[in-house]
C-alpha positions in Angstrom: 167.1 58.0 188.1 168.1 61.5 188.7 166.6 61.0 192.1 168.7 58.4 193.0 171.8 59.9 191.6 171.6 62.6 194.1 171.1 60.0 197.0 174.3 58.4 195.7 176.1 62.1 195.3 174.8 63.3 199.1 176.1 60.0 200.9 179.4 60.3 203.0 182.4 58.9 202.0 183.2 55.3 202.7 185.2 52.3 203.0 184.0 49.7 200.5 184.3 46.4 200.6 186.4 44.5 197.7 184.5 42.9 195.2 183.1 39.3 196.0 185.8 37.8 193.8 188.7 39.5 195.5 187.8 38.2 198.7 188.3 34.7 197.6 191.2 35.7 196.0 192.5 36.9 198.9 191.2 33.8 201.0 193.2 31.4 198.4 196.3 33.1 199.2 196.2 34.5 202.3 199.0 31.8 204.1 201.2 32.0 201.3 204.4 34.1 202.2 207.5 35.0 200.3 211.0 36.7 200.4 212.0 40.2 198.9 215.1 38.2 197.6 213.2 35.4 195.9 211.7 38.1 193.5 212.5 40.6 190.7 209.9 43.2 188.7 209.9 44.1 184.9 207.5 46.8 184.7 206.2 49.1 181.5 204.1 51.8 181.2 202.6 54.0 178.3 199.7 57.0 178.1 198.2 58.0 174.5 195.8 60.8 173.6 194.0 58.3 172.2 191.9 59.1 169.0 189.4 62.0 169.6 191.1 64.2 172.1 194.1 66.8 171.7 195.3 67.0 175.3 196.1 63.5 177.5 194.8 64.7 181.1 196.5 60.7 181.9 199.5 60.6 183.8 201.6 57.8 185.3 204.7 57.0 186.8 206.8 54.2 187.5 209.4 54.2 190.3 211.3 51.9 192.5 214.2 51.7 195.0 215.9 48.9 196.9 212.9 48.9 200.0 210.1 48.8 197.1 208.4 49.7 194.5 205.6 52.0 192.9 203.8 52.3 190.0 200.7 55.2 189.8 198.1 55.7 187.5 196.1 59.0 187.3 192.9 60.1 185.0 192.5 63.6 185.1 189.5 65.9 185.3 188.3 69.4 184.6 188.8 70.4 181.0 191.7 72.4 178.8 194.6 71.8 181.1 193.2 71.6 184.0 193.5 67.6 184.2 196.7 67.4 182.8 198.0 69.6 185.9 195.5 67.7 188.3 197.1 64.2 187.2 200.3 65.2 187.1 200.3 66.6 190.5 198.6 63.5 192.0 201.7 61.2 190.3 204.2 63.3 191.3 203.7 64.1 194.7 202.2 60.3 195.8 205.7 59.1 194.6 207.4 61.5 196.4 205.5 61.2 199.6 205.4 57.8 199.9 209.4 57.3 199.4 210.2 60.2 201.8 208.2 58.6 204.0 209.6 56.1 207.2 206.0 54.9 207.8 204.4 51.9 207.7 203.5 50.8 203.6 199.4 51.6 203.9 199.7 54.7 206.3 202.8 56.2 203.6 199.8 55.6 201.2 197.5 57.1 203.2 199.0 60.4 203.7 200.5 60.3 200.3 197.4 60.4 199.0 195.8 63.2 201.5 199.1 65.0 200.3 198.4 64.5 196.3 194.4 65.6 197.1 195.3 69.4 199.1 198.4 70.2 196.3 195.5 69.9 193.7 193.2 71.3 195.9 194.9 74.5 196.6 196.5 74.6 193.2 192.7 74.9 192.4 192.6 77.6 194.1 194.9 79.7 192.3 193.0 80.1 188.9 189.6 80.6 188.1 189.7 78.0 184.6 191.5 75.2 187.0 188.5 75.6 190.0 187.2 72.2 190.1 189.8 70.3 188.7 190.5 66.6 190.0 192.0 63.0 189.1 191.4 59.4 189.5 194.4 57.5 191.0 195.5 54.2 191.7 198.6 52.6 193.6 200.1 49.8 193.3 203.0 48.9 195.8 205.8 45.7 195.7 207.4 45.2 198.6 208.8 42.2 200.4 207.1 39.7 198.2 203.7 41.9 199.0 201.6 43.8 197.0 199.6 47.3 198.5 197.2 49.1 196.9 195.1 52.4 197.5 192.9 53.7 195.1 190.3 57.0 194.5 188.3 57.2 191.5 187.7 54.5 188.8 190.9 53.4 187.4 191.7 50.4 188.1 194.4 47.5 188.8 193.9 44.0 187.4 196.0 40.9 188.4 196.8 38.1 185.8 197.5 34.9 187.2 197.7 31.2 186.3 195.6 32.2 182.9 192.9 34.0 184.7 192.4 37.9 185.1 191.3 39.8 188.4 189.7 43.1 189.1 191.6 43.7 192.7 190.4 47.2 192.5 186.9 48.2 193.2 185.5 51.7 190.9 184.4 55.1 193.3 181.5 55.5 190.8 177.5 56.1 191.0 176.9 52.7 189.2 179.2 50.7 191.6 177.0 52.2 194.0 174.3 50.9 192.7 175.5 47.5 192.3 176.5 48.0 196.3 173.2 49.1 197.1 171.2 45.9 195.1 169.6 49.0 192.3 172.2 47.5 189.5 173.5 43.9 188.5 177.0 44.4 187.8 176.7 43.5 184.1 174.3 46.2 183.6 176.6 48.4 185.2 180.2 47.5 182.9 177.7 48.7 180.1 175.7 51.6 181.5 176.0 54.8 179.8 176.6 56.2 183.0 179.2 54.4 184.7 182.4 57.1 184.7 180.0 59.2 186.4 182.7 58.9 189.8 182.0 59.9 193.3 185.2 60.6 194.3 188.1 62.8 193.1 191.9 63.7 194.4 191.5 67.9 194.5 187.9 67.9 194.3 187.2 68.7 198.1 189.5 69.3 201.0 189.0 65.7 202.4 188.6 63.2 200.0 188.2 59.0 201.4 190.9 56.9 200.1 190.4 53.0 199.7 193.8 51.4 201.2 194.0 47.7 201.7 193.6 46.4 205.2 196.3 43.7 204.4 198.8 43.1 201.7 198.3 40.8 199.1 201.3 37.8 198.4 202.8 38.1 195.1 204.2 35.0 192.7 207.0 34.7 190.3 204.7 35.0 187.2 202.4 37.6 188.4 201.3 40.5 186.2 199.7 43.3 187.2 197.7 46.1 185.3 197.0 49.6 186.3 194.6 51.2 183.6 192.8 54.2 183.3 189.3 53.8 181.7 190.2 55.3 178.3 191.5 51.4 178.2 188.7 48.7 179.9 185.9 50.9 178.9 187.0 49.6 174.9 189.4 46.5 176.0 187.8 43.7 177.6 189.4 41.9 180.3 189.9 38.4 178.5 191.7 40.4 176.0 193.8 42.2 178.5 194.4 38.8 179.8 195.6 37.5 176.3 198.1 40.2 175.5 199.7 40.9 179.4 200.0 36.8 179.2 201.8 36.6 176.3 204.0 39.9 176.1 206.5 41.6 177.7 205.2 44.6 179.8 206.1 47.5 177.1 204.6 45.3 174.0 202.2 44.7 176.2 201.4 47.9 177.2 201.6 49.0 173.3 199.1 46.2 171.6 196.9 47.3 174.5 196.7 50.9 173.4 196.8 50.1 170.2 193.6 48.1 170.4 191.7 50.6 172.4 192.5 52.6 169.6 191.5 50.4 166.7 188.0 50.1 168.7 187.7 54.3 168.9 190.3 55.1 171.3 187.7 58.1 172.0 189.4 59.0 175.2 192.9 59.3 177.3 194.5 55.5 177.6 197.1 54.6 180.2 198.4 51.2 180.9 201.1 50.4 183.3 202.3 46.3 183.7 204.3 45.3 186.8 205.5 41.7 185.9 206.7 39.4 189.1 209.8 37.2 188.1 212.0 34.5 190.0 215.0 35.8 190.9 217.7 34.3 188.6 221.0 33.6 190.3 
């Protein structure tokens, strides 16, 4: 195992493909095409310590303007307050990078990500205790009845749709690398002991891959979607997820989910974030 841990840890950094599921997602809806105006969002988010930790190295941010919208979840690495700063760096300078931007949606993702990955980098650099330090982050982007994602690490973004859930995201970690490379089934790997064991990190390196969808995904009036850190899925399971963002309003929703990852041990950070798609009322 070790063996094949440090395969996995000397490969290069890549594009992977979405999970077999997401492409027929995708394929299902690919022609279907809607108006900014046709849509409005209701969106909620909520980080806890959880039940075993002191400091809450999650971070996450909500923000939208009349062009679009962004919500960002970050799970941060490296110990004391190192994480904490890593996170909070990655949240605040992706949202502020991507709305001063005038680019295209994916490539202001793009570089606000590369951004987000040399701040921590080089803030890294400054003390010796914070030498290391990285996050997790994922994206999630509304615009023009569209949804764009980009993602490093293993947080992830579900969508919950005509009373069925979806993992849209796929997670930068050695057991998804397994499961890519045939070693793993991917039900032993949502239970291995092993699997936040992440191969990429924003601040970790200089250059860090970032996983930005080719095209944008259509959004429906009913949509909901969830951006989690894995202080959440690891002790939630998606059909329950599914239950309470179906039945909820984003910030109860976002509550009975944290409160449940809590009542079953809530042993790390847990961050929820719940972009709800509505029809426009007139």
């Amino acid at each position: 195992m070790l063996a094949l841990w440090n395969k996995l840890k000397r490969r290069r950094d890549h594009e992977t493909p979405p999970l077999a599921i997401n492409r027929r997602l995708r394929r299902t809806y690919e022609g279907e095409a809607y108006g900014a105006s046709e849509f409005e969002l209701e969106a909620a988010w909520l980080t806890d310590a959880g039940c075993v930790r002191k400091n809450n190295e999650d971070s996450a941010r909500f923000q939208t303007t009349a062009q679009a919208s962004l919500m960002v979840v970050a799970d941060g690495v490296g110990g004391h307050s190192a994480g904490e700063e890593a996170s909070r760096l990655a949240v605040e300078t992706i949202c502020q990078r991507f709305f001063d931007s005038s680019e295209a949606i994916n490539d202001a993702l793009q570089a606000a990500f590369a951004e987000a990955n040399q701040a921590i980098f080089q803030t890294a650099q400054s003390r010796f205790d914070w030498q290391g330090m990285g996050t997790t982050a994922t994206a999630l982007v509304i615009c023009d009845g569209q949804a764009f994602v980009a993602q490093v690490g293993d947080s992830r973004l579900y969508l919950v749709r005509d009373e069925r859930i979806y993992q849209l995201s796929e997670d930068h970690s050695a057991v998804m690398e397994m499961v890519r490379m045939g070693v793993m089934t991917l039900a032993k790997a949502e239970g291995h002991e092993d699997r936040n064991i992440i191969l990429r990190a924003l601040g970790t390196k200089p250059e860090v891959a970032v996983t930005v969808w080719e095209k944008p995904f259509p959004v429906r009036a009913g949509d909901n979607f969830v951006l989690c850190t894995d202080g959440l899925f690891d002790l939630v399971s998606d059909e329950e997820i599914k239950a309470i963002v179906a039945n909820e309003t984003p910030a109860a929703g976002c509550q009975k989910l944290i409160d449940l990852a809590k009542a079953n041990g809530g042993y790390d950070n847990i961050t929820v974030g719940i972009v709800r798609v509505l029809k426009k009322t007139v």
